[in-house]
C-alpha positions in Angstrom: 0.0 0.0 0.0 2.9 2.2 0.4 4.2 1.7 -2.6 0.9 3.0 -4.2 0.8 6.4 -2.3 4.3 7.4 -3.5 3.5 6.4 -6.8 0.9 8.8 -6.6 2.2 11.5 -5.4 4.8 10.8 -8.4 1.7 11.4 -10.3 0.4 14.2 -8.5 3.6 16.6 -8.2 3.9 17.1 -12.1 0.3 17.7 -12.2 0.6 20.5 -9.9 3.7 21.9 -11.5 1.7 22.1 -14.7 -1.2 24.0 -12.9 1.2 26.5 -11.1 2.6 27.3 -14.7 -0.9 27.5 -16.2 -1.5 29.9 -13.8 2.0 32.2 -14.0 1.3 32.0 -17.5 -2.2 33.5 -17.6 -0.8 36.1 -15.2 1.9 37.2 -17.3 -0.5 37.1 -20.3 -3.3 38.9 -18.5 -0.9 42.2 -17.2 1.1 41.8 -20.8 -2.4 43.0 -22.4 -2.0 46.3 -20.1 -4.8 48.9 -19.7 -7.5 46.2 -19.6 -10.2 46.5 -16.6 -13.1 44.1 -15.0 -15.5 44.9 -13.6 -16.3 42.8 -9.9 -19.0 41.2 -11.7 -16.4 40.2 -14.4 -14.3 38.5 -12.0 -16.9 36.9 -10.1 -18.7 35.8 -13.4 -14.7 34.1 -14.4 -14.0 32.8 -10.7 -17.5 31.0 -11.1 -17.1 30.0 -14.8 -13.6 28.4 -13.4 -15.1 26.4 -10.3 -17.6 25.2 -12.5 -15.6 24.1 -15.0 -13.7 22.4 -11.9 -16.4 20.6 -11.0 -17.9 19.0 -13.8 -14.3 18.0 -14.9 -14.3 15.9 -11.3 -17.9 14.4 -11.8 -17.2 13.3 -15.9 -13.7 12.0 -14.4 -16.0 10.2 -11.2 -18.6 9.0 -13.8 -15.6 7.4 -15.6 -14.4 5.5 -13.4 -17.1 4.0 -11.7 -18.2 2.8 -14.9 -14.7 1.0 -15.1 -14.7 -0.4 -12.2 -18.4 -1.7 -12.2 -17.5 -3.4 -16.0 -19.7 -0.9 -17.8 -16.8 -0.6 -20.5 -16.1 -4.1 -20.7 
């Protein structure tokens, strides 16, 4: 069993690295632009539109693999 958690967190760390650089990169992209305003209704409608996104990525990747593991996709 111990075996399995490092393996994951093999898995997880360049996951993470990949989000962090997503996220520097938008930044960096986002203040290149210059001059550009939202309004608080802009950001809540993006921070909303993100979470979303979120989670329906976490329920289609749930749905997926309970369907593996209960032999739907055999």
């Amino acid at each position: 069993m111990k075996g399995r958690t490092v393996r994951s967190g093999l898995l997880v760390l360049p996951v993470l690295l990949l989000l962090g650089f997503a996220v520097y990169a938008a930044w960096i992209g986002w203040n290149a632009v210059g001059g550009t305003e939202m309004s608080g209704h802009g950001v809540v409608a993006m921070v909303l539109g993100a979470i979303f996104t979120i989670g329906l990525t976490g329920v289609l990747v749930g749905l997926l693999l309970y369907s593996n593991r209960h032999g739907y996709d055999r």
